[in-house]
TORVO-583088 format. One record per residue: x, y, z of N, C-alpha, C in turn; residue in three letters. Coordinates in steps of 0.05 Angstrom, whole numbers, plus 32768, in hexadecimal, padded with zeros to 4 digits. Layout:
<sites>
X,Y,Z,X,Y,Z,X,Y,Z,ala
...
</sites>
This chain:
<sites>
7DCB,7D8D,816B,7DC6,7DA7,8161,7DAF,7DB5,8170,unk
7D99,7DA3,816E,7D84,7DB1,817F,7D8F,7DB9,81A1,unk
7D9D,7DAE,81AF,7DA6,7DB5,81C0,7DC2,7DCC,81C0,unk
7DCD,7DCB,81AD,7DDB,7DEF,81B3,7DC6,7E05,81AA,unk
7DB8,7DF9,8194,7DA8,7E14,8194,7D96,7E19,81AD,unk
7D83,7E10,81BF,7D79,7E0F,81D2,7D90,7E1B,81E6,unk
7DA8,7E1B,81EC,7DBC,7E2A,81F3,7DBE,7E42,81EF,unk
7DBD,7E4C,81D5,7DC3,7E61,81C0,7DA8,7E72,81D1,unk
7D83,7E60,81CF,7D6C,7E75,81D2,7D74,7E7C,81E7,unk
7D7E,7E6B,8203,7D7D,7E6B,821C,7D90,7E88,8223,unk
7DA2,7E89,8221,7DB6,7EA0,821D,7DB1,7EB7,820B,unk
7D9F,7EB4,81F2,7D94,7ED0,81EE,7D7A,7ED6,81FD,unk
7D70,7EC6,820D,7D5B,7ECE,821D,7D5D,7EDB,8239,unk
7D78,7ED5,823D,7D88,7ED9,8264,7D88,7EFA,8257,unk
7D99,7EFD,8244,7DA5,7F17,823F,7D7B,7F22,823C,unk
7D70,7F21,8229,7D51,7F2D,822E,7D47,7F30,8244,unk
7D48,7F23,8252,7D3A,7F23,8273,7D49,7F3D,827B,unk
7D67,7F3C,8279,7D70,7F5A,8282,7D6B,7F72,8277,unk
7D62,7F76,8262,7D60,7F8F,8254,7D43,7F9A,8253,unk
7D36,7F7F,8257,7D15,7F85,825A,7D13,7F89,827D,unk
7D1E,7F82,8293,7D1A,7F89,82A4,7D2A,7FA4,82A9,unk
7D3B,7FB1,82A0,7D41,7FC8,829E,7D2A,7FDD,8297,unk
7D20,7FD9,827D,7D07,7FE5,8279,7CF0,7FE4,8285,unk
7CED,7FD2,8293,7CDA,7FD4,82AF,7CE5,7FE8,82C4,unk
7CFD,7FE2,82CA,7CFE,7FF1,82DE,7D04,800F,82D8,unk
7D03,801D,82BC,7D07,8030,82B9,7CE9,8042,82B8,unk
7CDA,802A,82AF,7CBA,8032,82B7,7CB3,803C,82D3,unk
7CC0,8034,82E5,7CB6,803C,82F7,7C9B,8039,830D,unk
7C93,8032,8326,7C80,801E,8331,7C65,803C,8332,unk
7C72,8054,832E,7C5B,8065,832C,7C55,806A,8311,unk
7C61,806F,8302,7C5B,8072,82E3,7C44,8058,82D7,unk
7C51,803B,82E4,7C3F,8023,82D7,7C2B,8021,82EB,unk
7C20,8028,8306,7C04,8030,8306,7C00,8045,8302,unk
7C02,8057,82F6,7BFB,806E,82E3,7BF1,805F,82C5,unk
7C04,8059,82B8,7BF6,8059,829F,7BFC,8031,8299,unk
7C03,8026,82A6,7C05,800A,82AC,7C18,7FFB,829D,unk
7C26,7FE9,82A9,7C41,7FE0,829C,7C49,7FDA,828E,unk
7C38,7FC8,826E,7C38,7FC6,8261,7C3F,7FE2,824B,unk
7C22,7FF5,8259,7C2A,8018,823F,7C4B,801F,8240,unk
7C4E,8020,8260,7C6A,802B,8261,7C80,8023,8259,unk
7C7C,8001,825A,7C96,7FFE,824C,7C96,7FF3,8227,unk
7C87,7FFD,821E,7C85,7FFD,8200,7C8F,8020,81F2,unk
7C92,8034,820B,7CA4,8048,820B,7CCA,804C,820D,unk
7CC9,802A,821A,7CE2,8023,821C,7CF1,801A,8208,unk
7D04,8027,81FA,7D17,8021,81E1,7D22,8003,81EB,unk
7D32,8006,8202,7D3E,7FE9,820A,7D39,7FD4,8217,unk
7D19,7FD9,8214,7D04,7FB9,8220,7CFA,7FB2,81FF,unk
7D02,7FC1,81E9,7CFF,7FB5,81D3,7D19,7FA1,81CD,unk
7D2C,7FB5,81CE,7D46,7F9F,81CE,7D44,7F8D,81D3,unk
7D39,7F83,81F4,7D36,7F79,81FF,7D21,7F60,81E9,unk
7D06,7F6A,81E0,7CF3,7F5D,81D5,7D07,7F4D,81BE,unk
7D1E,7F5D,81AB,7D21,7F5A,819B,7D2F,7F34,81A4,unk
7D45,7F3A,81B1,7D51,7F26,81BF,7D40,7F0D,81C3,unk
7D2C,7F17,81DA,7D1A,7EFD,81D7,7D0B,7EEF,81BD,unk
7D09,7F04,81A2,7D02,7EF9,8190,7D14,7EEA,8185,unk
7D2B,7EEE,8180,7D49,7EE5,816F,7D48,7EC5,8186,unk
7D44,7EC7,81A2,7D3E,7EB0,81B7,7D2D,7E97,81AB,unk
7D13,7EA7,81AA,7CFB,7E9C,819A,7CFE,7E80,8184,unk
7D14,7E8B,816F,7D12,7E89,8155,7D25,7E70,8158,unk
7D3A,7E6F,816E,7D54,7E61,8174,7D3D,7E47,817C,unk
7D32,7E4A,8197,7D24,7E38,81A2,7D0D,7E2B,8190,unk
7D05,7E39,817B,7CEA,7E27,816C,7CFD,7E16,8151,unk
7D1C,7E1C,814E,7D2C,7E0E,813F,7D34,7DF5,814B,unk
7D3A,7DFE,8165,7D41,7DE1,8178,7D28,7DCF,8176,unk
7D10,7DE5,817D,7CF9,7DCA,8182,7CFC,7DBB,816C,unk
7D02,7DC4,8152,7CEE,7DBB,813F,7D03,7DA1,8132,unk
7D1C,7DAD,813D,7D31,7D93,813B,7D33,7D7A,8152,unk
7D24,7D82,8169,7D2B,7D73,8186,7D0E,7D67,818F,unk
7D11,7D5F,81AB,7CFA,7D55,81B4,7CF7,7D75,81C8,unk
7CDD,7D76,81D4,7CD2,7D81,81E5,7CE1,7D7D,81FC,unk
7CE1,7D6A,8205,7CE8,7D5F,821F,7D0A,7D5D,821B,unk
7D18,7D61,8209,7D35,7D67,820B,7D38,7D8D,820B,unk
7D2D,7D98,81FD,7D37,7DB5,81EF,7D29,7DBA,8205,unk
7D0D,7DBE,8214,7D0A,7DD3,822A,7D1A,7DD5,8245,unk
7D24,7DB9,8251,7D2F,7DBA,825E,7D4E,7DC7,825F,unk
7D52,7DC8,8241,7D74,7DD7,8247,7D6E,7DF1,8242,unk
7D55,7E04,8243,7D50,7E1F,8244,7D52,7E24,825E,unk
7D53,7E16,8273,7D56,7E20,8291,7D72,7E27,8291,unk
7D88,7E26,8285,7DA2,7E31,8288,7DA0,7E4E,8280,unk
7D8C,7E5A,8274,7D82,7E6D,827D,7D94,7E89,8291,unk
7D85,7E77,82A5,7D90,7E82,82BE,7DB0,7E82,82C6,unk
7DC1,7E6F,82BA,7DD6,7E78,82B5,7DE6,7E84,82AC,unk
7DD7,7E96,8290,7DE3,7EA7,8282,7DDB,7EBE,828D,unk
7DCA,7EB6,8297,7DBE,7ED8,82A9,7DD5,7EDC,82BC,unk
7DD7,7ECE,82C6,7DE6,7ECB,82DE,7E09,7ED9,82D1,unk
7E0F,7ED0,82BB,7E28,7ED1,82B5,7E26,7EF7,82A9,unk
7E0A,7EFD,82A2,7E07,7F12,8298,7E03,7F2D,82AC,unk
7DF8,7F22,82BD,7DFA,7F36,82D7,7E19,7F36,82E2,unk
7E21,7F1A,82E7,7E44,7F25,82EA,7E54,7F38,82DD,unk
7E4D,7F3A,82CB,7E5C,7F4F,82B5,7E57,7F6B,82BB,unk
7E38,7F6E,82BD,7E2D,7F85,82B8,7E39,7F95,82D5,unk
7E3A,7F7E,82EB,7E3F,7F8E,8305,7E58,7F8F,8311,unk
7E68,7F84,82F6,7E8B,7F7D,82FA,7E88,7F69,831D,unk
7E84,7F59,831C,7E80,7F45,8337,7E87,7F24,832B,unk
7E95,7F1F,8333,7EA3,7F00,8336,7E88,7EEE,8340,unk
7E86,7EDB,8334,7E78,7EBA,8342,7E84,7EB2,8363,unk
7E79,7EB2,8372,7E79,7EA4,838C,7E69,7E88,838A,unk
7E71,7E87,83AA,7E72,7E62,83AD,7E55,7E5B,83A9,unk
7E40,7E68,83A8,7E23,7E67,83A1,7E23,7E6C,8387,unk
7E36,7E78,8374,7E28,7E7A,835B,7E3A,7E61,834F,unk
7E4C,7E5D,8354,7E59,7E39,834A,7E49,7E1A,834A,unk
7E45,7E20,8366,7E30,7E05,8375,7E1B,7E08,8359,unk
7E10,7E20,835E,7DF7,7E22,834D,7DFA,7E12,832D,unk
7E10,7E24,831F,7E15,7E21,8310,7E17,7E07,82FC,unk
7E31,7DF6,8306,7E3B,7DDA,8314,7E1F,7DC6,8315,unk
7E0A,7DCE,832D,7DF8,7DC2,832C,7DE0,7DC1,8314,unk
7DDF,7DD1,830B,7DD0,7DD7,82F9,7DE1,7DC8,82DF,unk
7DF7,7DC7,82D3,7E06,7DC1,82BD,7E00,7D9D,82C6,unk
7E07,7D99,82D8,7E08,7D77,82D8,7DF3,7D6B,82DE,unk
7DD3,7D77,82F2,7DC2,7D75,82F3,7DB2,7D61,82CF,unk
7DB9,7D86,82C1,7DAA,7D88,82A1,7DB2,7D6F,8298,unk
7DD8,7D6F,8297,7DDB,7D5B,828D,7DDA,7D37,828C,unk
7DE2,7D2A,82A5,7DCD,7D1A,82AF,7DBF,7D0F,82AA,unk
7DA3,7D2C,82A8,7D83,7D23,82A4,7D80,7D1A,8286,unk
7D94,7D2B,827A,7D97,7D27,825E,7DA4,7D0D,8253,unk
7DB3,7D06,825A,7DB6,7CF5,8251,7DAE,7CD6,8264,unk
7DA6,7CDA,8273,7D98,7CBB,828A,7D7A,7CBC,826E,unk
7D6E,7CD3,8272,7D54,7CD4,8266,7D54,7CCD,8244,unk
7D64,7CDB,8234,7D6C,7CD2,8211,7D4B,7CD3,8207,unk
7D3D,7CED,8214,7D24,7CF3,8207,7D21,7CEB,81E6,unk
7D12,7CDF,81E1,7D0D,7CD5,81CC,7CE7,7CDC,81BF,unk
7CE9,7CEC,81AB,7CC6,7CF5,81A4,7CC2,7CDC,8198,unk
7C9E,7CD8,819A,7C94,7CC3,8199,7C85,7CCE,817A,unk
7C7E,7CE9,8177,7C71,7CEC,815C,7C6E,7D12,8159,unk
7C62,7D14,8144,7C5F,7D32,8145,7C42,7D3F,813D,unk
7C2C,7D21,8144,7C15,7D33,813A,7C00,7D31,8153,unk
7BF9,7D3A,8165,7BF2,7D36,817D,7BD2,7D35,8177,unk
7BC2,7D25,8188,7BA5,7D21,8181,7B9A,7D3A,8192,unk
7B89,7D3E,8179,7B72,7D57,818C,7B6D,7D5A,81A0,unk
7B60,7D47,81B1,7B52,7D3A,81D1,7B74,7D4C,81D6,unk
7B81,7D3E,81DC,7BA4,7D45,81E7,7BA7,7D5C,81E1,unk
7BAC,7D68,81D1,7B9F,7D85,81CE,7B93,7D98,81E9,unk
7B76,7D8B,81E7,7B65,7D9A,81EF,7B65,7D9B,8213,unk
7B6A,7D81,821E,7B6D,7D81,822F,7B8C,7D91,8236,unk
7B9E,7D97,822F,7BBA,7D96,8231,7BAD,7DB7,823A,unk
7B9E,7DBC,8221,7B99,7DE3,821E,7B8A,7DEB,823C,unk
7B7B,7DD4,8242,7B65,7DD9,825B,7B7C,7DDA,8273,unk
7B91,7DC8,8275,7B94,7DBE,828C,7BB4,7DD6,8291,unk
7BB8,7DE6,8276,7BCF,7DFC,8273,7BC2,7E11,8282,unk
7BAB,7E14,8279,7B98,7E2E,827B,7B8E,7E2D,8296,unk
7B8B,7E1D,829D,7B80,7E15,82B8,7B9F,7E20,82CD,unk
7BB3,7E22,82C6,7BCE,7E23,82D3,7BD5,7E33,82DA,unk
7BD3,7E43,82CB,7BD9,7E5F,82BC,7BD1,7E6A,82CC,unk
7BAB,7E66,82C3,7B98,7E80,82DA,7B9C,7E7B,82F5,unk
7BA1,7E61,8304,7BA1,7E5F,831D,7BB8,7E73,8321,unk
7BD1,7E6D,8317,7BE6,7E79,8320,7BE4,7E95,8321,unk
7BDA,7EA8,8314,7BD4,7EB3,830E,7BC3,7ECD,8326,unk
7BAD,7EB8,832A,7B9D,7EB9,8345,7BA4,7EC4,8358,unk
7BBA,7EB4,8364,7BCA,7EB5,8377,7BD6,7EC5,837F,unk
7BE4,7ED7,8360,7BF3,7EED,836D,7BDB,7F09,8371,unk
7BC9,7EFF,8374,7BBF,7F1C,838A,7BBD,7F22,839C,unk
7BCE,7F11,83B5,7BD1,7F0B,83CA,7BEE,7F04,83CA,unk
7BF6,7F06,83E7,7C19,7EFF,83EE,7C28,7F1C,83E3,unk
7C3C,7F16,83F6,7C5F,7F21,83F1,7C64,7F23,83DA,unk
7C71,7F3C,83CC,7C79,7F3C,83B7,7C84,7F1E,83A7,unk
7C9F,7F11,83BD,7CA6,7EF9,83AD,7C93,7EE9,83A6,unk
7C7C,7EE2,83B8,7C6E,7ECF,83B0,7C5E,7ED3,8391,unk
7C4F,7EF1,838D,7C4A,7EFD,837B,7C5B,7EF3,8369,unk
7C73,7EFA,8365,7C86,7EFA,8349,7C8E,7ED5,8346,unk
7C84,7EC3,8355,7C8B,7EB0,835D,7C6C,7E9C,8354,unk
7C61,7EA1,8354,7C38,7EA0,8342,7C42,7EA3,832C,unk
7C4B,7EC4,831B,7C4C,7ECE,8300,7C65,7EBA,82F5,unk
7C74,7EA7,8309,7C8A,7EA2,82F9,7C89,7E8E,82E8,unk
7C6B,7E74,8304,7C60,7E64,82FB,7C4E,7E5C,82E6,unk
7C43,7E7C,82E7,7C2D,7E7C,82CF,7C3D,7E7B,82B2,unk
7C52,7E8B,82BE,7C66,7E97,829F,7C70,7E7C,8293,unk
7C7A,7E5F,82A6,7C84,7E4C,829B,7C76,7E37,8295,unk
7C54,7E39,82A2,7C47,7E2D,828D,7C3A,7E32,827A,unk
7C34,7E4D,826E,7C36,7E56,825B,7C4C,7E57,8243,unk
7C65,7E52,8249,7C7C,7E54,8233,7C81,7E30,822D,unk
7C71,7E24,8246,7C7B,7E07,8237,7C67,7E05,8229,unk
7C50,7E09,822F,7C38,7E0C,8213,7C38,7E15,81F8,unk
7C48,7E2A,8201,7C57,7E3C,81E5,7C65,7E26,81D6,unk
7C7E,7E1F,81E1,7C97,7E0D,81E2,7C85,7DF2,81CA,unk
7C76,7DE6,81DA,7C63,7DD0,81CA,7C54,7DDB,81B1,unk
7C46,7DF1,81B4,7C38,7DFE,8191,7C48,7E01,8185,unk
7C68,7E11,818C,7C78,7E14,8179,7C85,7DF9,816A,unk
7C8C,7DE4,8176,7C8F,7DD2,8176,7C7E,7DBE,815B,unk
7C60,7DBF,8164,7C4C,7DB4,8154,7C55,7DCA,813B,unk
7C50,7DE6,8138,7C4A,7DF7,8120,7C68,7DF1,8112,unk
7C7E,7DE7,8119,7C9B,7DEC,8119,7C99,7DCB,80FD,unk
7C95,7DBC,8113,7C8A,7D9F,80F8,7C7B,7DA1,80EB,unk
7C5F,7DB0,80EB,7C4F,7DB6,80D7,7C61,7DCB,80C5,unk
7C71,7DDA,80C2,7C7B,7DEC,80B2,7C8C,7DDD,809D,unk
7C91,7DBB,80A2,7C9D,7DB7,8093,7C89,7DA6,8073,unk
7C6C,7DAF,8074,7C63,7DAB,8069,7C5A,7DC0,8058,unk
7C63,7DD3,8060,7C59,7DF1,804F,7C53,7E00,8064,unk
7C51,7E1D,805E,7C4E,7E37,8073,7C27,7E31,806D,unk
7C20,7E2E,805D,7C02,7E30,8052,7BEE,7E14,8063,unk
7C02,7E06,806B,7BF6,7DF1,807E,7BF9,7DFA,8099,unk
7C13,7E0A,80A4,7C12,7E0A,80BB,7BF6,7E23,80C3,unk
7BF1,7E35,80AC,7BDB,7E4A,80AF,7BB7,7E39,80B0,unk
7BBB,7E28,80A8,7BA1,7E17,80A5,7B9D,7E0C,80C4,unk
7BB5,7E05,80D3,7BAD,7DFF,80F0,7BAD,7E19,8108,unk
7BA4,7E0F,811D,7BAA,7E22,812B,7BBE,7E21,813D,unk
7BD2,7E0D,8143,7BE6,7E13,8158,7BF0,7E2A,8150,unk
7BF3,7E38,8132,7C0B,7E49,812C,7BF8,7E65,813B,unk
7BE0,7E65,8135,7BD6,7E7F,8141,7BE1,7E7B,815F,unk
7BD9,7E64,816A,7BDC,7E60,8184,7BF9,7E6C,8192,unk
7C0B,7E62,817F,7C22,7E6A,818A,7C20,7E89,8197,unk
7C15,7E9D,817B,7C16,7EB8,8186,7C0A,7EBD,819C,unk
7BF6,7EB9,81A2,7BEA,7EBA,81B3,7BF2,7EB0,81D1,unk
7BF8,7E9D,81CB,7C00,7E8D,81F6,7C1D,7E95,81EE,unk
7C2D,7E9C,81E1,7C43,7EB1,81E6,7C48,7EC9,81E5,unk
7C37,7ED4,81DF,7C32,7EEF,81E2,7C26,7EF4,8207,unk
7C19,7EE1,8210,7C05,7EDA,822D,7C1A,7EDA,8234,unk
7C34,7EC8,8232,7C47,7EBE,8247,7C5A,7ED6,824D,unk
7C5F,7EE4,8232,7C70,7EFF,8232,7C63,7F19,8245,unk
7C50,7F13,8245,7C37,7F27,8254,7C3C,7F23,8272,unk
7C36,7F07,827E,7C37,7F03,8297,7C5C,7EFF,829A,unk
7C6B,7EF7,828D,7C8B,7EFC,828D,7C92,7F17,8292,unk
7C86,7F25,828A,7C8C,7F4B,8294,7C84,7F4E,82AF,unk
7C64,7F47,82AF,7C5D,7F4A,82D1,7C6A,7F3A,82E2,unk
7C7C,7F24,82E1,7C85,7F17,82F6,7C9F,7F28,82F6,unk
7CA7,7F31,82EC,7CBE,7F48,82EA,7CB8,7F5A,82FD,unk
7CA2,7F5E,82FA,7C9B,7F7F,830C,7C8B,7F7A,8325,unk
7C7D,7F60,8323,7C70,7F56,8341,7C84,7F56,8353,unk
7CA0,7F4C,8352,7CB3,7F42,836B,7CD1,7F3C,835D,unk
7CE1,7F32,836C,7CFC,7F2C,8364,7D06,7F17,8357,unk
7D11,7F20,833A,7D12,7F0E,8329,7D1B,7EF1,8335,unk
7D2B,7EEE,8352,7D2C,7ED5,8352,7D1C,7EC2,835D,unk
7D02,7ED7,8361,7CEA,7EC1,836B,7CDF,7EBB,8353,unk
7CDB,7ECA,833C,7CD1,7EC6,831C,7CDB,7EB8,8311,unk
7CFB,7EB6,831A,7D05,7EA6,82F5,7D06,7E90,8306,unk
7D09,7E8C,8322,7D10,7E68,8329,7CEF,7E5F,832A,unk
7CE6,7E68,8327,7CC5,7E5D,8329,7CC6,7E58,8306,unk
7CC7,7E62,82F2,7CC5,7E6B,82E4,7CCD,7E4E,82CF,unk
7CF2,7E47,82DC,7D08,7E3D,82D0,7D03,7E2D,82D6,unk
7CF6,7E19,82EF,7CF0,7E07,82FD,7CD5,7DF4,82F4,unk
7CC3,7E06,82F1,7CA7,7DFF,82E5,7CA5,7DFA,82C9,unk
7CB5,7E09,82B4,7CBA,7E08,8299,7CC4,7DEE,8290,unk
7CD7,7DE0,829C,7CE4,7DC8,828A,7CD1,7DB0,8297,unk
7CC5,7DB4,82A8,7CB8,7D98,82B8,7C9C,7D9E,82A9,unk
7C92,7DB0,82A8,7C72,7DB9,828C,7C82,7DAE,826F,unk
7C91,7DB6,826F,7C9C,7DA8,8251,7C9E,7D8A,824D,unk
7CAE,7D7B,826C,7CAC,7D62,8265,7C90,7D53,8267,unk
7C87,7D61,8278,7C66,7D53,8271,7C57,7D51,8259,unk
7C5A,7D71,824E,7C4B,7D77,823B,7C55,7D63,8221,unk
7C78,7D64,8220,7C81,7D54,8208,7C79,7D30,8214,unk
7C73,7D28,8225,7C66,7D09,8229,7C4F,7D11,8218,unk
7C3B,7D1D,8224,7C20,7D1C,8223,7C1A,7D1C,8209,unk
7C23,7D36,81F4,7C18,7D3F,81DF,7C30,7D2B,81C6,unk
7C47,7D2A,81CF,7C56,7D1E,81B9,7C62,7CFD,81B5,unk
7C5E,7CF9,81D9,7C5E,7CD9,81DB,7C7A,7CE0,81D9,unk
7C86,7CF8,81E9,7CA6,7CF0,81ED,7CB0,7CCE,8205,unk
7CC0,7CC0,81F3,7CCB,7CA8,820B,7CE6,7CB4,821C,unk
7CDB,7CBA,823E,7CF9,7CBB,8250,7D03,7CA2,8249,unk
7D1F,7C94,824C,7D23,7C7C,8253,7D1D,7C78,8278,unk
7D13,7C63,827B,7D0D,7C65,829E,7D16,7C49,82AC,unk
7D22,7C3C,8295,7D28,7C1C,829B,7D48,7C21,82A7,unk
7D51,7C09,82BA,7D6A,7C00,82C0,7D70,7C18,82D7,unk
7D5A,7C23,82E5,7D60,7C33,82FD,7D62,7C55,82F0,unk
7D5C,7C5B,82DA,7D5C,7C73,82C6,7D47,7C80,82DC,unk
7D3A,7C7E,82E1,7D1C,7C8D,82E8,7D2D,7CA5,830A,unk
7D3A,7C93,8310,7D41,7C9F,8323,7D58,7CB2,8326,unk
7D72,7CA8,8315,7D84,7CB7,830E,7D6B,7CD1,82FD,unk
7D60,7CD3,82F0,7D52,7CEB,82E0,7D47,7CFB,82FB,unk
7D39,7CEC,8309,7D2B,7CFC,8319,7D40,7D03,8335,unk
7D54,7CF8,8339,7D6B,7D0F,8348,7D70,7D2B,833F,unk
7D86,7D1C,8318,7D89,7D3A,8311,7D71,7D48,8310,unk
7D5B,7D48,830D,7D47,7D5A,8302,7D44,7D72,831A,unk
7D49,7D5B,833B,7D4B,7D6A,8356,7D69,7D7A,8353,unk
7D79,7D77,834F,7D93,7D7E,834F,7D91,7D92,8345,unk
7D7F,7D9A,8329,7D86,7DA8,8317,7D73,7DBF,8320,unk
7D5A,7DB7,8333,7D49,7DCF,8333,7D55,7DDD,8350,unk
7D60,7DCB,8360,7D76,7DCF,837F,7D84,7DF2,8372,unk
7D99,7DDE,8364,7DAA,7DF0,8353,7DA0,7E0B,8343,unk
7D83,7E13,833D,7D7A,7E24,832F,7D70,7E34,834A,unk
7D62,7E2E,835E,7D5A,7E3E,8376,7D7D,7E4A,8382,unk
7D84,7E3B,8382,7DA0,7E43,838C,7DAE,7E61,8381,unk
7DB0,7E59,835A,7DB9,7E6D,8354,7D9F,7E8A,8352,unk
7D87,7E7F,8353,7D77,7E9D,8349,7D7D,7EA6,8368,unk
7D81,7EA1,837E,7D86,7EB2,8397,7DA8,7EBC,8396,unk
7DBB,7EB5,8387,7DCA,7EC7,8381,7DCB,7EE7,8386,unk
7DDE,7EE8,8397,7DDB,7F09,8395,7DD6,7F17,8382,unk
7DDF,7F11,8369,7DE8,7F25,8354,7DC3,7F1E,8343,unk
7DBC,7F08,8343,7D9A,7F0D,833A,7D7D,7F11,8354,unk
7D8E,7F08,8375,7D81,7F14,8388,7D7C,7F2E,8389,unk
7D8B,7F40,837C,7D8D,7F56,838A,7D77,7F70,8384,unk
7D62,7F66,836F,7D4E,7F69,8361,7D3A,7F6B,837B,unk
7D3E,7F60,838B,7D2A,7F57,839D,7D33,7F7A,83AF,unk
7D3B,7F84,83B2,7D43,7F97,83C6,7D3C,7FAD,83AC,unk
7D2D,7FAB,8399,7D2B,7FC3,838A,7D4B,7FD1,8384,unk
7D58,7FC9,8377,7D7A,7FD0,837B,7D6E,7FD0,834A,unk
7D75,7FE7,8350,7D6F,7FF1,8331,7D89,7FE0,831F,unk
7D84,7FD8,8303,7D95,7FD1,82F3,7DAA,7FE7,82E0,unk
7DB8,7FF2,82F1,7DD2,8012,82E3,7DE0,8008,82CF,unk
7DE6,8017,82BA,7DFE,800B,82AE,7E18,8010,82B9,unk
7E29,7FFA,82AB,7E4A,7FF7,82B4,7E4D,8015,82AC,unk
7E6C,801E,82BA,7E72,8033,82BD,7E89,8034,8299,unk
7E87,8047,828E,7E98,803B,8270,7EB1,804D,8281,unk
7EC7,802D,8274,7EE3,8040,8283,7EEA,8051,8269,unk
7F00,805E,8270,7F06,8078,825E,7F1B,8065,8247,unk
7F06,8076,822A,7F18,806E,8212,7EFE,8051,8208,unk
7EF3,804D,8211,7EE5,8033,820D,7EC5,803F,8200,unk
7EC6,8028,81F0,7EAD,802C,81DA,7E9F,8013,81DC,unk
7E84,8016,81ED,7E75,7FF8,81E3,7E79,7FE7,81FD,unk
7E75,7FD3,8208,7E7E,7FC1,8218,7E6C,7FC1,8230,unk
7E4F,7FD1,822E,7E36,7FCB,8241,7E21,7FD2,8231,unk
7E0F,7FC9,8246,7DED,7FC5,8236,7DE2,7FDB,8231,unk
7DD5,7FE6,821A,7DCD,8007,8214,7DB5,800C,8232,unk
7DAF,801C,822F,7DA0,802D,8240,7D89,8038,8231,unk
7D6F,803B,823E,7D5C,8049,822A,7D5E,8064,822E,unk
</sites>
């Protein structure tokens, strides 16, 4: 269960990434240094949609955590990028080529594989303070470097910094929600007595922040494969460290995991250079489908 729903966030999140980068680009690169990117697109009707999506995302993914391990449910949010992928096909009436199959293909047997060679198993759900604190230092420390970085370099590299910052920020998220998600099963009045639950708002609200700017620094497929790439491997650390998740690593396991894990991130560079999510990179605006005549409904609103 926790793994279709983690399916379910991943796919209402592909479709958000499009509707919120629509509203970026309807902002415009002179309007957002004018009044800055954030003001402008809180003017945008369909970067809320967009918000709304990622929240309905949200709610899917902190159900999986709270049923799954860390180290199983983040990693199958990188399929992600395959619903994107299937969602830009649509939008631009364009067929899968031999790069978006490979991709695809690799990515589906990669996940699976890792998933089952590995049979992540959580070790507990109350993580010691120290673990904690260091976890928060050594997130925060990640973040800002990445961060850093993009004030300098080529656009890609830019959106390719914000992607990294964005995915270690959401696996941090991923883990509070996680912690607040088992604490909730003791009452709403306990989870308010600690602080992961503030926390949550906070380093996801940060991750949603720098998730916009890697949108608008460069081309989403320097963002989301940095992004998609960095996110499940912060997760499996984070779910060792803080929850004492067990990989299995006996009887030659360690290695079969750590192929697919290559396979799977091979497979994710592959598909974010896709034409149909490359094409971001050439500033090539997101239009709607053309509605054929007599037809009601059947593309993404427009703000």
């Amino acid at each position: 269960m926790a793994i279709v729903l983690a399916l379910l966030a991943a796919g209402a999140n592909a479709l958000a990434t499009v509707l919120q980068r629509i509203g970026i680009e309807e902002v415009g690169s002179k309007a957002a240094r004018r009044g800055g990117l954030i003001a402008g697109i809180l003017h945008r009707p369909i970067w809320f949609a967009g918000l709304g999506l990622a929240t309905v995302s949200f709610l899917l993914q902190a159900i999986a955590l709270s049923l799954g391990d860390l180290s199983t449910v983040q990693p199958v949010m990188v399929t992600e990028l395959l619903f994107l992928l299937i969602i830009l096909g649509i939008w631009f009436h364009r067929s899968l080529g031999w790069r978006e199959w490979i991709g695809v293909m690799g990515t589906a047997s990669g996940l699976g594989a890792f998933l089952a060679a590995s049979a992540a198993v959580g070790g507990h759900d109350r993580p010691l303070a120290e673990d904690w604190t260091l976890l928060l230092v050594a997130s925060i420390g990640g973040i800002g470097t990445a961060c850093a970085l993009t004030r300098r370099g080529p656009r890609s590299w830019r959106a390719a910094c914000f992607g990294v910052a964005g995915g270690i920020a959401f696996a941090l998220t991923a883990a509070l929600v996680k912690t607040a998600a088992d604490q909730w099963t003791r009452g709403p009045w306990y989870v308010l007595s600690h602080w992961q639950g503030y926390a949550v708002a906070v380093v996801g609200l940060s991750g949603l922040v720098i998730s916009q700017h890697a949108l608008d620094a460069g081309p989403v497929a320097a963002s989301q494969s940095a992004l998609l790439i960095v996110n499940p491997l912060a997760s499996i650390v984070m779910g060792i460290w803080l929850f004492g998740d067990r990989l299995r690593v006996s009887g030659g396991r360690e290695a079969i995991e750590a192929i697919s894990l290559g396979v799977m991130f091979v497979s994710l560079f592959v598909l974010s250079h896709s034409p149909l999510i490359a094409s971001s990179a050439r500033e090539e605006r997101l239009t709607p489908m053309p509605r054929p005549a007599g037809a009601h409904g059947g593309h993404l609103p427009s703000a």
